[in-house]
Structure formats: structure tokens, C-alpha cells
LUMMI-700757 format. One record per atom (N, C-alpha, C): residue in one letter; x, y, z. Coordinates in pm, whole numbers, padded with zeros to 5 digits, always signed. Example, Ala and Ser with C-alpha at 12.3 -4.5 7.8 and 13.67 -1.06 7.14 Angstrom:
2
A+01319-00569+00780;A+01230-00450+00780;A+01320-00330+00780;S+01285-00225+00708;S+01367-00106+00714;S+01290+00003+00787;
***
This chain:
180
X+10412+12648+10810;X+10421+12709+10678;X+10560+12767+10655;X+10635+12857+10770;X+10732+12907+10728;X+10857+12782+10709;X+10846+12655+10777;X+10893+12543+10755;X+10948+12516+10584;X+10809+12459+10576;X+10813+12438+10419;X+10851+12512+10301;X+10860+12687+10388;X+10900+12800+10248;X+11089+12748+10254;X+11110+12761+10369;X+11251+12692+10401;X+11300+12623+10307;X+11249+12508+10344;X+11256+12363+10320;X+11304+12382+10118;X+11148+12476+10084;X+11215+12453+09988;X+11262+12546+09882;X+11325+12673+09998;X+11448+12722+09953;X+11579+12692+09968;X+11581+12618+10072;X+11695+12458+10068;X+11736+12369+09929;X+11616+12306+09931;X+11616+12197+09822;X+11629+12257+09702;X+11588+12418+09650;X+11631+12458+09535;X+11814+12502+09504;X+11812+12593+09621;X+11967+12624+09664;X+12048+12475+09612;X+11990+12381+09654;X+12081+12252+09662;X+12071+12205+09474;X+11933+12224+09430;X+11925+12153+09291;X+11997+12253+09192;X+12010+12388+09205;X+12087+12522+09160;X+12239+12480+09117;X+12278+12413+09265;X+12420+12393+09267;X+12440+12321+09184;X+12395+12255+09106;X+12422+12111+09019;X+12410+12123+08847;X+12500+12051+08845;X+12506+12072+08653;X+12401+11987+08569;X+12391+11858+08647;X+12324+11768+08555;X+12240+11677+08672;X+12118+11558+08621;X+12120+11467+08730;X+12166+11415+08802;X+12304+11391+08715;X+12406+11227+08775;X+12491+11342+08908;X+12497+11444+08898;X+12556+11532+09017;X+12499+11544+09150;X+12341+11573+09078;X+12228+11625+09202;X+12201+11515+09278;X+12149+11357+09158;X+12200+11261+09272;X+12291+11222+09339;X+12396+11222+09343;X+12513+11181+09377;X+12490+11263+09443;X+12510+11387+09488;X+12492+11490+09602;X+12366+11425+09692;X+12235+11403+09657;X+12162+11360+09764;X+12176+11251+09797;X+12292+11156+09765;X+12318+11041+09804;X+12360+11044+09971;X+12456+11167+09924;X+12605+11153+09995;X+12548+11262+10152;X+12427+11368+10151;X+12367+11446+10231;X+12279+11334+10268;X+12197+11211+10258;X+12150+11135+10286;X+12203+11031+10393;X+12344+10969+10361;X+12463+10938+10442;X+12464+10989+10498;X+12508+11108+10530;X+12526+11212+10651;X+12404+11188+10722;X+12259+11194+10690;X+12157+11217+10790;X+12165+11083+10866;X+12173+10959+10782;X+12196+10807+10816;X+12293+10830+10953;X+12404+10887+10950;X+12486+10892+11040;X+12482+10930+11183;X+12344+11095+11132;X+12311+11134+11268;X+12193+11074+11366;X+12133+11012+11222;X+12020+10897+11260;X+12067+10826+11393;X+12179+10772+11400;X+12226+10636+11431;X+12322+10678+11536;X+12386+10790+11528;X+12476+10886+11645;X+12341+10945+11777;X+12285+10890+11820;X+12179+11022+11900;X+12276+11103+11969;X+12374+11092+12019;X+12410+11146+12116;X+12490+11316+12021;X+12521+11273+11940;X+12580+11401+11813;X+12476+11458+11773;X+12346+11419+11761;X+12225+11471+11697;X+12154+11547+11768;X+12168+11502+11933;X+12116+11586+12033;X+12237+11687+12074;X+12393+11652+12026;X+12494+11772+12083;X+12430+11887+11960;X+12453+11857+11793;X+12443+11927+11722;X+12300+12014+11715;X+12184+12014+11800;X+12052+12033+11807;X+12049+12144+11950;X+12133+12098+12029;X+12081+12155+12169;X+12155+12319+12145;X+12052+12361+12205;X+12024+12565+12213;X+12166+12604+12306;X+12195+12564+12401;X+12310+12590+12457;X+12464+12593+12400;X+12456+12519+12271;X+12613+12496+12205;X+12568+12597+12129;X+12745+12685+12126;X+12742+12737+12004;X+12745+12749+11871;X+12697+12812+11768;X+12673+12780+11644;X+12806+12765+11609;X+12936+12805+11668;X+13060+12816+11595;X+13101+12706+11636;X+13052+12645+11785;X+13109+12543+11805;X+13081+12413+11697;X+12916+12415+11713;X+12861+12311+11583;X+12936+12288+11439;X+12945+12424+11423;X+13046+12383+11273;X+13132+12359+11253;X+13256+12373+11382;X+13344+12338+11394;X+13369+12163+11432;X+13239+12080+11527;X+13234+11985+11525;X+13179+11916+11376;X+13109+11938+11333;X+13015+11924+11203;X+13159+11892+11073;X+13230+12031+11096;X+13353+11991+11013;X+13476+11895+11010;X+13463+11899+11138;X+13593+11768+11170;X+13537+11614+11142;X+13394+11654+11148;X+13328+11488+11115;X+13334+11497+10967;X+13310+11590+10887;X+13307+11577+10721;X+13427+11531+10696;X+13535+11605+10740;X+13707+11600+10697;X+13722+11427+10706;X+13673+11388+10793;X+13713+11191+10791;X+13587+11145+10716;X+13519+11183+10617;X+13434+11122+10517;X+13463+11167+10373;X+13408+11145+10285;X+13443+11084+10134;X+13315+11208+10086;X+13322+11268+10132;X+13189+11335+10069;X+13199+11472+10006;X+13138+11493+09894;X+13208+11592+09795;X+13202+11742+09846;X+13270+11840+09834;X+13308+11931+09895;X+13154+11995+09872;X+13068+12040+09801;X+12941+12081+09751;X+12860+12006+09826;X+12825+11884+09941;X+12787+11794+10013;X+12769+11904+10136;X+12952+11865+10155;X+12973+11928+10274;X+12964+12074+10323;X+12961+12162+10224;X+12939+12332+10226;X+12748+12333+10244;X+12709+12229+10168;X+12521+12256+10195;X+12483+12176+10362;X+12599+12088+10421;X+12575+12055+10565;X+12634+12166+10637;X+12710+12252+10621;X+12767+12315+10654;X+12737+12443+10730;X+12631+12444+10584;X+12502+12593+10554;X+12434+12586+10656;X+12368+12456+10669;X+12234+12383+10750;X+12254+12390+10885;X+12432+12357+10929;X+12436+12409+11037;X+12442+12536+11083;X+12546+12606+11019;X+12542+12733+11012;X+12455+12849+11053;X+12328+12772+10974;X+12208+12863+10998;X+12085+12800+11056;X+12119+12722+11174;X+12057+12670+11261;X+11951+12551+11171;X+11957+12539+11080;X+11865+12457+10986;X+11896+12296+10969;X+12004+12267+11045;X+12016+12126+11045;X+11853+11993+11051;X+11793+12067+11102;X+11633+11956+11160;X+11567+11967+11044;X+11627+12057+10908;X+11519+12031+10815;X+11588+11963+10726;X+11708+11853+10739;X+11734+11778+10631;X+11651+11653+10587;X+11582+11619+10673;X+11510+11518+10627;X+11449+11580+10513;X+11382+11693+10533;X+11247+11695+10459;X+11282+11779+10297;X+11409+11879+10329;X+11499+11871+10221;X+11537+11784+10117;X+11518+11647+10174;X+11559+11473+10104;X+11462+11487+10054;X+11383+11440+10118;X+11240+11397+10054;X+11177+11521+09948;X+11178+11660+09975;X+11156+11753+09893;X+11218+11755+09775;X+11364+11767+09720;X+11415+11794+09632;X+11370+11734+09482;X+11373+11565+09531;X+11343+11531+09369;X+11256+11568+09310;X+11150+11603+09375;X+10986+11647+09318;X+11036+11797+09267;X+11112+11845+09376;X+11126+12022+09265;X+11193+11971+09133;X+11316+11902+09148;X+11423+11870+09048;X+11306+11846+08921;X+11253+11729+08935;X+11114+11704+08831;X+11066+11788+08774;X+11029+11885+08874;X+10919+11978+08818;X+10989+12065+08739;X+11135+12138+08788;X+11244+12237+08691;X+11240+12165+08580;X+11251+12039+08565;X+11271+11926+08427;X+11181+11894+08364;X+11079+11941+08380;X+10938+11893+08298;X+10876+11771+08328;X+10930+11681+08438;X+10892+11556+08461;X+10729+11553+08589;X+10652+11502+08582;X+10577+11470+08667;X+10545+11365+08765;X+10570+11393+08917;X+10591+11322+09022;X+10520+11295+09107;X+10476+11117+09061;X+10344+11049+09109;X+10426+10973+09217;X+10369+10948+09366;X+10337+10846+09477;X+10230+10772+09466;X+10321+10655+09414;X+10184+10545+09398;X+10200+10427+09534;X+10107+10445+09608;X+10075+10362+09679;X+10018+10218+09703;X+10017+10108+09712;X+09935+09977+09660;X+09940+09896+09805;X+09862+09786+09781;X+09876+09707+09900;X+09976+09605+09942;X+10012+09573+09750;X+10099+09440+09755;X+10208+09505+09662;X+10327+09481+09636;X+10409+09519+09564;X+10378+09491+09408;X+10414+09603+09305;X+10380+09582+09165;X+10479+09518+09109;X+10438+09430+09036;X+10533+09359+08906;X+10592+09471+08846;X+10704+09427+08760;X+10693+09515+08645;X+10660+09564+08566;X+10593+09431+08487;X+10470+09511+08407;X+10372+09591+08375;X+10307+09588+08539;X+10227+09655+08625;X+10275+09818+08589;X+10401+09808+08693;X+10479+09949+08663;X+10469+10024+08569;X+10547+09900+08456;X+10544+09998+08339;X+10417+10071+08257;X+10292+09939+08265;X+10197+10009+08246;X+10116+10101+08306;X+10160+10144+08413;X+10084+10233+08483;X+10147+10368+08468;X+10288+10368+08448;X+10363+10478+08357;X+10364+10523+08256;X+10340+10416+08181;X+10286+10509+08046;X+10157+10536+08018;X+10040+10483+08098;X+09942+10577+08051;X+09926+10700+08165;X+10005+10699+08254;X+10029+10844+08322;X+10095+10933+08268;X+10205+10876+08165;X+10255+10988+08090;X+10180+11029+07978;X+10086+10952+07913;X+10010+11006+07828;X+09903+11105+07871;X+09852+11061+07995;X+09761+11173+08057;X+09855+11291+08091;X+09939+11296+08136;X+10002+11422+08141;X+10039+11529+08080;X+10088+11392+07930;X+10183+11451+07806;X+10336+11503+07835;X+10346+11434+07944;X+10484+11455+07956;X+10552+11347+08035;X+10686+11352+08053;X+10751+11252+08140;X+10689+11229+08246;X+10730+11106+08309;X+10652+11109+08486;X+10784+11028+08562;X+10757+11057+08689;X+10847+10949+08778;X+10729+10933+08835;X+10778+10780+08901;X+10686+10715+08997;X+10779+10667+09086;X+10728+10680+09213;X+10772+10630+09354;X+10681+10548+09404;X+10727+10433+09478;X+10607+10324+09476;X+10641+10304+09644;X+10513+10292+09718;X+10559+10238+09852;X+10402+10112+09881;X+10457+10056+09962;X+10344+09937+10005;X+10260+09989+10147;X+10146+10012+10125;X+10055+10083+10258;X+09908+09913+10211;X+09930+09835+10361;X+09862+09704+10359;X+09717+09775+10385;X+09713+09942+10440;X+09575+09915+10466;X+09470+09988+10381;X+09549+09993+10274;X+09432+09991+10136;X+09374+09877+10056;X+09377+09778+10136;X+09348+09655+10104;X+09371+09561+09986;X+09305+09688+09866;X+09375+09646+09727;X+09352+09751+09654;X+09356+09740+09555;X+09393+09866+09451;X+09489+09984+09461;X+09463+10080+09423;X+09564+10181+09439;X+09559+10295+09479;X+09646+10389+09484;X+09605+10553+09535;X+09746+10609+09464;X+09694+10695+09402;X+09840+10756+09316;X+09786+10934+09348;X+09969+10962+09458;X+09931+11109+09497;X+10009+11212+09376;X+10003+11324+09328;X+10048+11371+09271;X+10027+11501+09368;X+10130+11583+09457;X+10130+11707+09493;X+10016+11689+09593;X+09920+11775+09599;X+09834+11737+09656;X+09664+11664+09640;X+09685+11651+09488;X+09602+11565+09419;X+09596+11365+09447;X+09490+11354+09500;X+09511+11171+09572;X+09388+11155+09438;X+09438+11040+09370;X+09395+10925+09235;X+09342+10826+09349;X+09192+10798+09370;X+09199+10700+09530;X+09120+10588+09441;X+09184+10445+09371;X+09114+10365+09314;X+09090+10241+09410;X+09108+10250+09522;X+09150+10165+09620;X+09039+10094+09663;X+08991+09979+09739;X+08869+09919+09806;X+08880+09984+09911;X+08956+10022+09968;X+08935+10116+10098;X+08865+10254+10052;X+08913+10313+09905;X+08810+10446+09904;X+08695+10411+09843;X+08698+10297+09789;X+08567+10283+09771;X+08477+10238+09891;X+08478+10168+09937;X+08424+10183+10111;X+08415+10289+10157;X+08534+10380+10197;X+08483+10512+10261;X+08408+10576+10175;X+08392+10579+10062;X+08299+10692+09960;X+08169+10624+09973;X+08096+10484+09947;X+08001+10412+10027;X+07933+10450+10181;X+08052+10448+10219;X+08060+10481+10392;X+07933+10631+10359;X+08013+10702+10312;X+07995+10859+10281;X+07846+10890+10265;X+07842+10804+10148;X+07659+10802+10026;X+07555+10782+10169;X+07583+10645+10237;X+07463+10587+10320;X+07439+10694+10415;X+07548+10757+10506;X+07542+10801+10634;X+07473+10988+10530;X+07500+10986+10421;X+07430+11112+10383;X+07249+11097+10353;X+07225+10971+10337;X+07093+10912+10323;X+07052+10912+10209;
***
């Protein structure tokens, strides 16, 4: 729990800093890169992580790696922070957190739609606009492919699951019989 209060006093700190979309993305582009980097470095990911280095040392390594990248000074002061204050391990979830706050400061509503097979476009679009009409307001949709819903769909909103799927309909079946 105290994770997530973090997490997303991070991701606000970070959406705060920003004037407009085209900034905030471009900023989580470029903090995204960076994680890509440590992804793929283990050996920097386990120096920048391990309890024995010092925090002054970390930022001092942390900074000499920004100085040979392209990445906007507002990038590098929120990696900076993260090290700083021992918070580097929560950038992933910082990523993944932000756009949904960004949304929500913006009036937009932010659906995970899940399917078995990838959606057309059409598909898309119609499944967006009558989510925005149920809402009455904007929506984003994020789409990922999960094969073991067999078919249909599951659209998460926060912690609300839309489960139209043959798999929930089976488990809700499942459910009815074994209740008698």
C-alpha cells in the first residue's frame, strides 16, 4: 500500500511538471528509454539498486549516464529525484501509472480492453464510442491480446472488470452449478 501512495505521488509530481500533453508525453517517452536502458544494463541496475553504494555515489553515476543522452533536462531531474530518494524500483510502475492519472486530471476515462484476437478498427472505434457515451465523456482505450479468454472481451476500468468473455461466461456457469 505504501508502494502505490508513492507511486502515485511520483506520477503526479511528474504530470504537475508539464504544460500540455505533447510535453508529458514526450517526457514519458524519454523516462521510459531510460528504464529500457537499465532493463538491458543488469549489471548498472543491480550497481544502482544495491544497499551498500552510496546514494551520492548513485547520482553521481546516474548523472554522468544522463550527460551522454538526449534527454530533456525535466527527464533527467525526475531520474534524478528517483535516485536521490532511493525510489529508482518504482519507475516501472510510475510508467504504467501516470497516463491513467493524466486522464483522470483531464476528464478522460481509462479503459483496458482485453480480447483474444486483435481488434480491427472498426471494432475499436465502435467500442469507443459507445463507451464514451456511457460515460459521457472522453475515453482512452488501451488494448492488449490475453489468448486465454478465448473470445470476447473484458474491459477493466480502475478496478471495475466489464467480463463479456466465454471464459466468464464459463466461470459464472462454473459458479451457478457448483452452488446447486
Amino acid at each position: 500500500m505504501r508502494n502505490q501512495v508513492l507511486i502515485k505521488r511520483y506520477a503526479q509530481g511528474l504530470i504537475n511538471s508539464t504544460k500540455d500533453e505533447k510535453e508529458f508525453m514526450s517526457l514519458l517517452r524519454q523516462i521510459c528509454e531510460f528504464h529500457d536502458l537499465l532493463s538491458t544494463q543488469k549489471n548498472l541496475q543491480d550497481l544502482l539498486s544495491s544497499p551498500f553504494l552510496p546514494a551520492a555515489k548513485k547520482k553521481e553515476i546516474t548523472a554522468q549516464i544522463l550527460a551522454k543522452t538526449s534527454l530533456a533536462e525535466k527527464a533527467k531531474r525526475f531520474l534524478l529525484l528517483l535516485v536521490d530518494n532511493h525510489r529508482l524500483f518504482l519507475i516501472q510502475d510510475i510508467l504504467d501509472q501516470s497516463p491513467e492519472l493524466w486522464n483522470d486530471e483531464h476528464g478522460i476515462a481509462t479503459f483496458v480492453v482485453s480480447s483474444a484476437v486483435p481488434l480491427d478498427e472498426t471494432q475499436k472505434k465502435r467500442l469507443e464510442e459507445r463507451l464514451a457515451r456511457l460515460e459521457k465523456r472522453n475515453v482512452s482505450l488501451s488494448y492488449k491480446i490475453e489468448p486465454s479468454l478465448i473470445g470476447g472481451l473484458s474491459i477493466r476500468k480502475k478496478n471495475i472488470v466489464y467480463d463479456v468473455s466465454i471464459q466468464g461466461d464459463l466461470e459464472r456457469l462454473k459458479q451457478k452449478i457448483s452452488e446447486g
